[in-house]
C-alpha positions as CSV (number, residue, x, y, z in Angstrom):
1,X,0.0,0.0,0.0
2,X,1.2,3.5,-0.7
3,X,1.1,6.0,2.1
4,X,-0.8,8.1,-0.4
5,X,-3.8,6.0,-0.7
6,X,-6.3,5.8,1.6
7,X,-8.0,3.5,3.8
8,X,-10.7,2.6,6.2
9,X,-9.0,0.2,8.4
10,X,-6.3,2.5,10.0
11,X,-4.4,6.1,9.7
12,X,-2.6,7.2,6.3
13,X,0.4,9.2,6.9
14,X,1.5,10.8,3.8
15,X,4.8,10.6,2.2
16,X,5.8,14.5,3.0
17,X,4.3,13.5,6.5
18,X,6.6,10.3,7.0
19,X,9.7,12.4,6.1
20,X,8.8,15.2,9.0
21,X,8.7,12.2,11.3
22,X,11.7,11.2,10.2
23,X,13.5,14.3,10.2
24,X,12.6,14.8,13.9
25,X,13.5,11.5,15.4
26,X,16.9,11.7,13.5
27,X,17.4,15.3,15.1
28,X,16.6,14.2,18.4
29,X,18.6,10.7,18.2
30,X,15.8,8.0,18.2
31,X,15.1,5.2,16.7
32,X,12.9,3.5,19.2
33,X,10.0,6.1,18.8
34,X,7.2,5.6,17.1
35,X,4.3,8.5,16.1
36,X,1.2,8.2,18.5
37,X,-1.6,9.4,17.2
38,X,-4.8,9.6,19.7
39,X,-8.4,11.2,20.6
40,X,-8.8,12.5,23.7
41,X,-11.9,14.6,25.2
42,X,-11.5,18.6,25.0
43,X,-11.1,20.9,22.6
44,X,-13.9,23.6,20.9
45,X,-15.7,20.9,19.1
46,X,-15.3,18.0,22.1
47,X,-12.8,15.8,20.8
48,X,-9.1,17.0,19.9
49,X,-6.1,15.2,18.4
50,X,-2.8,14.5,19.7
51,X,0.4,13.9,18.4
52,X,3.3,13.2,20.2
53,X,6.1,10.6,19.8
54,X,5.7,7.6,22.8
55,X,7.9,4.6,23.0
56,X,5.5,2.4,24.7
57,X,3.2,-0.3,23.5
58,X,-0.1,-0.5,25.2
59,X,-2.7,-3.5,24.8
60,X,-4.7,-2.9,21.7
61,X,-2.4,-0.7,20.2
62,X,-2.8,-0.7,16.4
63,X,1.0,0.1,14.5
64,X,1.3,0.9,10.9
65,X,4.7,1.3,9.0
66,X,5.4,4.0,6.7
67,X,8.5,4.1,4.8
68,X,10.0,3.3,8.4
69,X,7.8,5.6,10.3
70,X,5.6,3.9,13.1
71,X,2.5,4.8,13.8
72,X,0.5,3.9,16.7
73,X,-3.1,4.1,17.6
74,X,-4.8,3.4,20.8
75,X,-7.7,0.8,20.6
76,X,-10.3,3.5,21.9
77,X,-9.0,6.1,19.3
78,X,-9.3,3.5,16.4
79,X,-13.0,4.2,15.5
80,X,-12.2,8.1,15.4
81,X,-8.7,7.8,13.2
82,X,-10.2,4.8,10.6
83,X,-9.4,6.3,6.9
84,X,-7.8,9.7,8.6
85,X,-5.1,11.1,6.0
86,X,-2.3,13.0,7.9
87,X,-0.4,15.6,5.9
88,X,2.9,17.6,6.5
89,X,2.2,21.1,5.2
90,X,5.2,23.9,5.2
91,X,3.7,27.2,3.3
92,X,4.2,30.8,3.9
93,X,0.2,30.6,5.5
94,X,1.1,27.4,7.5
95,X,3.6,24.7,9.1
96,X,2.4,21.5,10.4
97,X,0.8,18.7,10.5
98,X,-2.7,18.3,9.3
99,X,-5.4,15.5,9.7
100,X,-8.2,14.7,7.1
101,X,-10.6,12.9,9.5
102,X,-13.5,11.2,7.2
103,X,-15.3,10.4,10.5
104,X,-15.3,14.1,11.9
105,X,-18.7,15.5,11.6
106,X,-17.3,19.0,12.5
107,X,-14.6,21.1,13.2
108,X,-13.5,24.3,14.7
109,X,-11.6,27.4,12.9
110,X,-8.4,25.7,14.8
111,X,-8.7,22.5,13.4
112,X,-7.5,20.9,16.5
113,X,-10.7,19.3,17.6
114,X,-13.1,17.9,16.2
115,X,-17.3,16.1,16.7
């Protein structure tokens, strides 16, 4: 599967997303981290994303590889990530990462959080 197509079992990071990851575990010296990527309660629309790198493995943990990139999802986050594109955008407007969430029935102006 290319990290550029989507699906409805699991997260998609992009290519331009999986080289960010990359990047910032080379600068900091790691290679046993992966990319968590979770749902927790909060936020202006009542759910928010996080994003932070985690090197541990919980029970029901769902791991992707891309292009050497792992990417972990908690089993309660699953059903809120399933087909969810994330992006790496660097423009003059913005830097960052981005997530296209099929299941998100609304956002705020942030795009933090999400319903």
């Amino acid at each position: 599967m290319s990290a550029d197509t989507t699906t409805s079992d699991g997260i998609v990071l992009t290519d331009a997303a999986a080289l960010k990851v990359k990047t910032l575990l080379e600068a900091e010296g790691r290679n046993d981290l992966a990319l968590r990527v979770a749902v927790q309660p909060g936020g202006c629309s009542g759910l928010r994303y996080q994003l932070f790198f985690d090197d541990r493995s919980l029970d029901g943990d769902v791991t992707k590889d891309y292009n050497g990139v792992g990417v972990v999802t908690d089993r309660m986050s699953v059903p809120y990530l399933g087909g969810a594109t994330i992006d790496f955008v660097d423009t003059i407007e913005k830097q960052g990462f981005t997530i296209d969430n099929p299941n998100a029935g609304g956002s705020c102006a942030c795009g933090d959080s999400f319903s």
